[in-house]
C-alpha positions as CSV (number, residue, x, y, z in Angstrom):
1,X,7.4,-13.9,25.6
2,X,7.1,-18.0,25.1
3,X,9.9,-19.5,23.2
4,X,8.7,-21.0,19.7
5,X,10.6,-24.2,18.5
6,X,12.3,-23.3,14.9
7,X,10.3,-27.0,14.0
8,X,7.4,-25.3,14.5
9,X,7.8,-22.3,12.0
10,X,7.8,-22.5,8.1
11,X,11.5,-20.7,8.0
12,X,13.4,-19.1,11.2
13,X,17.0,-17.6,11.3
14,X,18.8,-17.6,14.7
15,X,21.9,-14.9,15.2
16,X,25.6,-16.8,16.0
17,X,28.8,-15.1,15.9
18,X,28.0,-12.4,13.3
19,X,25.7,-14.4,10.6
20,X,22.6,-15.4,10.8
21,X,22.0,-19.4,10.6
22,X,19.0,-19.8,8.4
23,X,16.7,-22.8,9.8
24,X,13.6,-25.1,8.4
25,X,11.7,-27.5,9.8
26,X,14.2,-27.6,12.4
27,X,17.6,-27.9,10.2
28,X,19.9,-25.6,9.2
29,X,19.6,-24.3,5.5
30,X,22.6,-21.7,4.7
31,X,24.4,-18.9,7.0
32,X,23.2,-15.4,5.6
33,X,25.2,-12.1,7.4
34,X,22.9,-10.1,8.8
35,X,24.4,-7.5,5.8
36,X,23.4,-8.4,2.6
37,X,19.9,-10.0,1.1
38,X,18.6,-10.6,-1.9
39,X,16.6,-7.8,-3.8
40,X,15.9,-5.8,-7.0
41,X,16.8,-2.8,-7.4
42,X,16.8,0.2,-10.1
43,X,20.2,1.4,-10.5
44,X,19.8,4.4,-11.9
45,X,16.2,7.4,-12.8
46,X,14.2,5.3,-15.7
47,X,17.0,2.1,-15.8
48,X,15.0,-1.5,-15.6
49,X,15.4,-3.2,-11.8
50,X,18.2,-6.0,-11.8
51,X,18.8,-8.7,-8.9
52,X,21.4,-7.5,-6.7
53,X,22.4,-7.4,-3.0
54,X,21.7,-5.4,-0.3
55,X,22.6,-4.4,3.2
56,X,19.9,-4.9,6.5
57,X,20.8,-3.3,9.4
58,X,21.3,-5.6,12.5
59,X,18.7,-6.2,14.8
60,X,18.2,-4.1,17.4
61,X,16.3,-4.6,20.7
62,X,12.9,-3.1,19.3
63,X,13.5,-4.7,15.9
64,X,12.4,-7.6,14.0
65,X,13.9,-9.4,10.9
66,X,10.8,-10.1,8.5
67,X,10.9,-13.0,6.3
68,X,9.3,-11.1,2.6
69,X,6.6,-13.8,1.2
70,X,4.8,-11.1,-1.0
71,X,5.6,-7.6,-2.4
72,X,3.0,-5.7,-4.3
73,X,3.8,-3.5,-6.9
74,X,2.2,0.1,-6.7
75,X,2.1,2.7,-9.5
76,X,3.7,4.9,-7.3
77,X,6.8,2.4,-7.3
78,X,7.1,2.8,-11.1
79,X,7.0,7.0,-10.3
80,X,9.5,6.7,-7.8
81,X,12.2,4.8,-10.3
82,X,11.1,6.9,-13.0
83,X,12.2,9.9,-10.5
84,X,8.8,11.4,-11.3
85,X,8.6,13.3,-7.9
86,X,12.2,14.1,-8.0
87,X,14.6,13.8,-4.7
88,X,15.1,9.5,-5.6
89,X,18.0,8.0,-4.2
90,X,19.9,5.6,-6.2
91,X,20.2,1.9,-6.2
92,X,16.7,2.4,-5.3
93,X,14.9,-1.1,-4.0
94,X,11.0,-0.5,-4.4
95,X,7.8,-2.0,-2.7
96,X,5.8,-0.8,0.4
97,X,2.8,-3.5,-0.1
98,X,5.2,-5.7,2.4
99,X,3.6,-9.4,3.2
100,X,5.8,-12.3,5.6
101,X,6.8,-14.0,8.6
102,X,8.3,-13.1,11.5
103,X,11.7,-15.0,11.4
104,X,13.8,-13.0,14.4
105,X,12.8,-10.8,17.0
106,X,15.0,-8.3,19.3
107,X,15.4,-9.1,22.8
108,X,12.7,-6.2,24.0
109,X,10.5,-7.2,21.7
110,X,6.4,-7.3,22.8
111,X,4.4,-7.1,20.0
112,X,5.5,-9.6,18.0
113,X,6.9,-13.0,17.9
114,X,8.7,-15.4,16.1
115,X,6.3,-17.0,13.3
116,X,3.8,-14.1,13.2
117,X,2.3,-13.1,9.9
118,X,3.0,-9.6,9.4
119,X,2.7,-6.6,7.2
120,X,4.7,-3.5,6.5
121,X,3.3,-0.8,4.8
122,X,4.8,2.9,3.5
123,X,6.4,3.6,6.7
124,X,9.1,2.2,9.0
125,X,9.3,5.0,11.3
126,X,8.7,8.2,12.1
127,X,9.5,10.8,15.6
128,X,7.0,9.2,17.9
129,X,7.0,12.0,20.0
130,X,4.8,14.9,18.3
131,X,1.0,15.4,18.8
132,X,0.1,13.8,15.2
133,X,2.6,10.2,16.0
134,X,0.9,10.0,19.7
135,X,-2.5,10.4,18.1
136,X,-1.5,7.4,15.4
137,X,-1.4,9.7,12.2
138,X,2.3,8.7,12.1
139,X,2.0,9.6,8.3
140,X,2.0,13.1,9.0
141,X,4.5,13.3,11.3
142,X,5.5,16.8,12.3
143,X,8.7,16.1,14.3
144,X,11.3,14.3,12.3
145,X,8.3,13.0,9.5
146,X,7.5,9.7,8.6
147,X,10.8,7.4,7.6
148,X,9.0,6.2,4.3
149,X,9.5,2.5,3.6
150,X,12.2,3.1,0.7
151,X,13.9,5.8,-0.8
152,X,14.1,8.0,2.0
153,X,17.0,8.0,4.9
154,X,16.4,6.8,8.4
155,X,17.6,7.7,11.9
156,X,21.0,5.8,11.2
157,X,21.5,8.1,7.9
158,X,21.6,5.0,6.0
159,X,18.5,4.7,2.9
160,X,15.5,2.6,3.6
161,X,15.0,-0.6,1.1
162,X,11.9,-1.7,0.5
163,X,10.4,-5.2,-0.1
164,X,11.5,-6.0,-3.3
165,X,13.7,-8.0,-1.5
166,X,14.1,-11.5,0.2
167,X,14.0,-9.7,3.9
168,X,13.5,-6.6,5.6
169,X,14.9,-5.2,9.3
170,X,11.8,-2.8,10.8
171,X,11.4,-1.6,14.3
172,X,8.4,-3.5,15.6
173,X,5.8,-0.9,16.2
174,X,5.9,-0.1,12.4
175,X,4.9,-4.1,11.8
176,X,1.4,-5.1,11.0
177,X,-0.5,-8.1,12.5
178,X,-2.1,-9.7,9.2
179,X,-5.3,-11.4,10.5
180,X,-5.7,-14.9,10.3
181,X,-8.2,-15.8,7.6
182,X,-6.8,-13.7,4.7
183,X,-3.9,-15.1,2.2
184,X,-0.6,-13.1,2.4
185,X,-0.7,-12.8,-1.2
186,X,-4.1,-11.0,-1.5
187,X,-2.9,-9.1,1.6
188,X,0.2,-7.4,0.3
189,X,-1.3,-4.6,-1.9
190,X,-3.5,-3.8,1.5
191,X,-0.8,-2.3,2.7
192,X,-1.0,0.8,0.6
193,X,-3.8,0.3,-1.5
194,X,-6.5,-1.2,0.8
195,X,-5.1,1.9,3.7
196,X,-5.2,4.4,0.6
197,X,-8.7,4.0,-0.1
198,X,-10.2,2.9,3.4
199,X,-8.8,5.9,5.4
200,X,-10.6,8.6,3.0
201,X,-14.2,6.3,3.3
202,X,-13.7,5.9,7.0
203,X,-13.3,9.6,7.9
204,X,-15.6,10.2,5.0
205,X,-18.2,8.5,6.5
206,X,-19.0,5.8,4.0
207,X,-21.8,4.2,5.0
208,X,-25.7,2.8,4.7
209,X,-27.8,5.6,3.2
210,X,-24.8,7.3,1.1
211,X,-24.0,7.3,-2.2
212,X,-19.9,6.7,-2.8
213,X,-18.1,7.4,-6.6
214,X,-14.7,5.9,-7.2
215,X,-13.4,7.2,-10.0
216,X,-11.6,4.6,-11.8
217,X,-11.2,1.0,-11.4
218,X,-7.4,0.1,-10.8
219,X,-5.3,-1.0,-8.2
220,X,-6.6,1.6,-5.9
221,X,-10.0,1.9,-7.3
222,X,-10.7,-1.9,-7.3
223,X,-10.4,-1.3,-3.5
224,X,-12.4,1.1,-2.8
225,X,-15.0,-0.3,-4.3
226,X,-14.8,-3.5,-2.5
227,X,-14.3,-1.5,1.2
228,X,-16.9,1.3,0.7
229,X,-20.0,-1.7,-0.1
230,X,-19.2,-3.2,2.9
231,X,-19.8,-0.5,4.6
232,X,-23.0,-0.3,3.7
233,X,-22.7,2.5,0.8
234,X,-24.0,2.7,-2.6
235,X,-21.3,2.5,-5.0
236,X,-21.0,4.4,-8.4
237,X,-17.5,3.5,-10.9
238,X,-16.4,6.5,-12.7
239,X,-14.1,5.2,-16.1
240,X,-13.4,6.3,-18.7
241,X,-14.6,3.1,-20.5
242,X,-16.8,0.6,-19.9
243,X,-14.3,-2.1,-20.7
244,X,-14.3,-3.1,-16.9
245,X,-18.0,-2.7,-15.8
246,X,-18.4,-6.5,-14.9
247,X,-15.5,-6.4,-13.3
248,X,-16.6,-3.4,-11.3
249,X,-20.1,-4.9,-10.8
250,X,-18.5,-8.2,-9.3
251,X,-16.7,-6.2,-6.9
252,X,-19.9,-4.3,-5.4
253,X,-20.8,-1.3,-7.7
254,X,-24.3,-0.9,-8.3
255,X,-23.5,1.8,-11.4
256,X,-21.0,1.8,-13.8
257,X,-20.6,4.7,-16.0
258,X,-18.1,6.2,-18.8
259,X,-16.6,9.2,-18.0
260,X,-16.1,9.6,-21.6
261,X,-19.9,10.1,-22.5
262,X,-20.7,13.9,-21.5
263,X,-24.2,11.9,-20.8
264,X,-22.9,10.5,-17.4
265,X,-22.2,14.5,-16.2
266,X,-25.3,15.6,-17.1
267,X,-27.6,12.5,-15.4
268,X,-25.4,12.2,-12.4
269,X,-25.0,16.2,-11.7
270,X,-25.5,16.1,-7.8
271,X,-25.9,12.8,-7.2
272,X,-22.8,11.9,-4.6
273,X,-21.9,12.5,-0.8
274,X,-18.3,11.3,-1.8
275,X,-15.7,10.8,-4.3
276,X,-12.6,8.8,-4.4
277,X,-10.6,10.0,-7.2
278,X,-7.3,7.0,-7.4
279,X,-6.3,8.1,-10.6
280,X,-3.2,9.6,-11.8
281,X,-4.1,11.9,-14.5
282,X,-5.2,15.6,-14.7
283,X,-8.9,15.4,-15.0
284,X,-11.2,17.8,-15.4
285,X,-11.8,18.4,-11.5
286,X,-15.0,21.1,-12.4
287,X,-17.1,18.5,-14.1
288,X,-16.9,16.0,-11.3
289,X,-17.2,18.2,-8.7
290,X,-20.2,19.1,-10.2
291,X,-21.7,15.2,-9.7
292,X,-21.7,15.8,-5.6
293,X,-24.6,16.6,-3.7
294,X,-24.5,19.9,-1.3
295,X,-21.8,19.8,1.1
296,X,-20.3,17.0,-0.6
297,X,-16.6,16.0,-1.2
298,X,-14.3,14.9,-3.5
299,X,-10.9,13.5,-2.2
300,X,-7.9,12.8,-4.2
301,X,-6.2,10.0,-3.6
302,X,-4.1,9.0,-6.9
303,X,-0.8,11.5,-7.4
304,X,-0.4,13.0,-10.9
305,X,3.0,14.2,-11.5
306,X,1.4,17.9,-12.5
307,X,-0.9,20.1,-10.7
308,X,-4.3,19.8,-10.3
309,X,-6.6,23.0,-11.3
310,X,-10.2,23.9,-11.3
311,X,-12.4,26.9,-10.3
312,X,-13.0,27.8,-7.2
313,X,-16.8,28.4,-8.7
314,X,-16.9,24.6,-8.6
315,X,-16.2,24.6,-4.8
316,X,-18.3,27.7,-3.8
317,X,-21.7,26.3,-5.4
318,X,-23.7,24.2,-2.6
319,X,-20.6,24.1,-0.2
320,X,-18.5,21.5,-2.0
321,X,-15.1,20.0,-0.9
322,X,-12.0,18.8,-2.0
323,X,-9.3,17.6,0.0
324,X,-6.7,14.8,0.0
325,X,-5.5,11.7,1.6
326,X,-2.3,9.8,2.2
327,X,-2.3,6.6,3.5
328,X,-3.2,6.1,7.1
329,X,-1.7,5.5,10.7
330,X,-0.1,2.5,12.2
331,X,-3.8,1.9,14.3
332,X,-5.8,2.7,11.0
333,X,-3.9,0.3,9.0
334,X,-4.7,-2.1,11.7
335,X,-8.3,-1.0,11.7
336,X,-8.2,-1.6,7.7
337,X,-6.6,-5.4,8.1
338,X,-9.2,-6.8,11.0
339,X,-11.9,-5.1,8.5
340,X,-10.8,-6.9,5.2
341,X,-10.5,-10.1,6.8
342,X,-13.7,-9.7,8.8
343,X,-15.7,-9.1,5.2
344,X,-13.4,-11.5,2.9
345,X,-12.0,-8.6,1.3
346,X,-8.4,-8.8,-0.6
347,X,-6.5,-7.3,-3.8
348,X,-7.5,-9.3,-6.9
349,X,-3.9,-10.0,-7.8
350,X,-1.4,-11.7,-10.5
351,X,1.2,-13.3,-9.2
352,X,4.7,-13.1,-11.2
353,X,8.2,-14.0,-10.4
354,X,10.5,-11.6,-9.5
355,X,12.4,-11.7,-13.2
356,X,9.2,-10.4,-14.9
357,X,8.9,-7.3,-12.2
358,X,10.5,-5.0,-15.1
359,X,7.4,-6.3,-17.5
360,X,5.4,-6.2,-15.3
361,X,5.7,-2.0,-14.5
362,X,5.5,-2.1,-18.5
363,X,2.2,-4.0,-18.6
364,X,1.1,-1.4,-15.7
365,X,1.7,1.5,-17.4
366,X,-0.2,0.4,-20.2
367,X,-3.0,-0.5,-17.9
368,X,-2.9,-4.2,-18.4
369,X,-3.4,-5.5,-15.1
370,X,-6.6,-6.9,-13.1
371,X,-5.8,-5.3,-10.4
372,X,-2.5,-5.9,-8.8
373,X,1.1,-7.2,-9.7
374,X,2.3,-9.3,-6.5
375,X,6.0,-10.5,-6.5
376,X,6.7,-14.2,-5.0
377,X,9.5,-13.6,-3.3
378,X,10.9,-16.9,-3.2
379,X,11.7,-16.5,-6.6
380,X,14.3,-14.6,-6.3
């Protein structure tokens, strides 16, 4: 691997005699041990996030240290410190929409190099050894399952910590190459969001000649919308308002219509090859069913707390289909980044400090974002 010169990098950190010597433009800045970064963390189920410190592992061989320029913030973030889904452990340090540089690599280190801008998604590992990891659907790993980015334990039995914080240690094969082209910022809530959304229309087959519904037009949604025009489908937004439909329009939708008028039901009934559902809520799962076209399919993306129900008349009539989708692979998210940045695509985004993270899952909740919170993390 060529050597990079540390003038040559924004920000690169160099190991010597236990601490890591923290360099820019060529000069040294501070000393940071390798144990203990900034972050913000939720300290408790339901308590606000509060600046703190935490531990990194030390690099290993097959490891990089990632300097953390962006973090998005995903709903699921605000479920996880709400304990929603149960199983959270506490301090708990959020964020799996995971945007920087490359500051240190481990001395068997391929893929990557210093200076490289890089993602990290929901993962940071997983067996690598079972049929599903070897065919890159690491995500539903069936050996040891996937180490999720935060709030889970890895192969060291110590927690993960995800990237509300200043850096993060991942092994390198679980690192993202963010193309050229495209704005770490904007990139950041790709790394769930944009995978979410452009797995389901990929396998889906979104494309010229079919007609694609997204129901709702959020972080996820706003997504979906974007990825699924360019590739070539016909794009229908499914709100329950109208409040966003030039939003929606902007983005590539060549329909918007209320879910709250029983008159979208009725003059869409059979209209869809495919629909995205990203939100969060317990619809009525008979009535859109009941918009796709023979054979079609409705995938559930978004993650209510409660179960989901319908008939199974809804499924039986003109061989309808409902399945769901989490995230993608290590290759697909890959796949998703080279395809964003090949058709200008990114998160439409507001970027906040780090000491307004706590309003901002607030303003979230209450649906008073357009269409993604992303943390600078040089403010904290």
């Amino acid at each position: 691997m060529a050597r990079v010169s540390l003038a040559l990098v924004p920000t690169a950190f160099v190991r010597k005699r236990g601490a890591w010597l923290r360099f820019r433009s060529g000069r040294i800045l501070d000393v940071m041990t390798h144990t203990s970064v900034t972050a913000y963390a939720a300290p408790a189920p339901k308590a606000p996030l509060e600046r703190t410190t935490i531990p990194r592992r030390e690099l290993g061989a097959h490891d990089i240290l990632i300097e953390i320029k962006y973090a998005g913030i995903c709903h699921s973030d605000i479920h996880q410190v709400d304990n929603g889904w149960g199983e959270g452990i506490f301090p708990m340090v959020p964020g799996h929409e995971i945007a920087g540089v490359v500051a240190a690599v481990g001395s068997e280190v391929t893929r990557h190099q210093v200076g490289d801008r890089v993602g990290v998604g929901c993962m940071v590992d997983s067996c690598r050894e079972c049929d599903n990891c070897k065919a890159g659907f690491e995500q539903h790993c069936t050996g040891t399952g996937p180490v999720m980015t935060y709030n889970a334990t890895g192969r060291d039995g110590e927690p993960t910590y995800g990237g509300y914080s200043t850096h993060i240690v991942v092994t390198e094969d679980f690192a993202v190459r963010i193309p050229e082209g495209i704005a770490l910022d904007v990139t950041a809530p790709l790394l769930c969001a944009g995978i979410t959304v452009y797995s389901p229309l990929a396998r889906w087959g979104a494309a010229p000649g079919k007609k694609v519904a997204v129901v709702g037009l959020g972080g996820l949604g706003h997504m979906a919308v974007q990825i699924a025009r360019a590739k070539g489908a016909e794009v229908t937004v499914l709100s329950q308002s109208l409040r966003k439909k030039e939003d929606g329009l902007k983005l590539g939708a060549s329909d918007y219509r209320a879910t709250s008028d029983p008159a979208t039901f009725e003059e869409l009934a059979n209209s869809f090859d495919l629909i995205i559902n990203t939100v969060s809520a317990d619809l009525d799962l008979g009535a859109y069913l009941g918009l796709l076209r023979t054979n079609g399919t409705l995938v559930q993306v978004g993650a209510p707390e409660q179960p989901l129900r319908t008939s199974p008349f809804a499924l039986i009539q003109n061989n309808r289909a409902m399945a769901g989708s989490s995230i993608g692979g290590i290759p697909e998210t890959q796949e998703m980044l080279d395809f964003c940045a090949a058709h200008g695509i990114g998160a439409q985004i507001e970027v906040i400090p780090a000491e307004e993270i706590n309003d901002a899952y607030r303003r979230v909740q209450a649906s008073d974002v357009r269409y993604r919170f992303v943390i600078d993390v040089s403010t904290m």
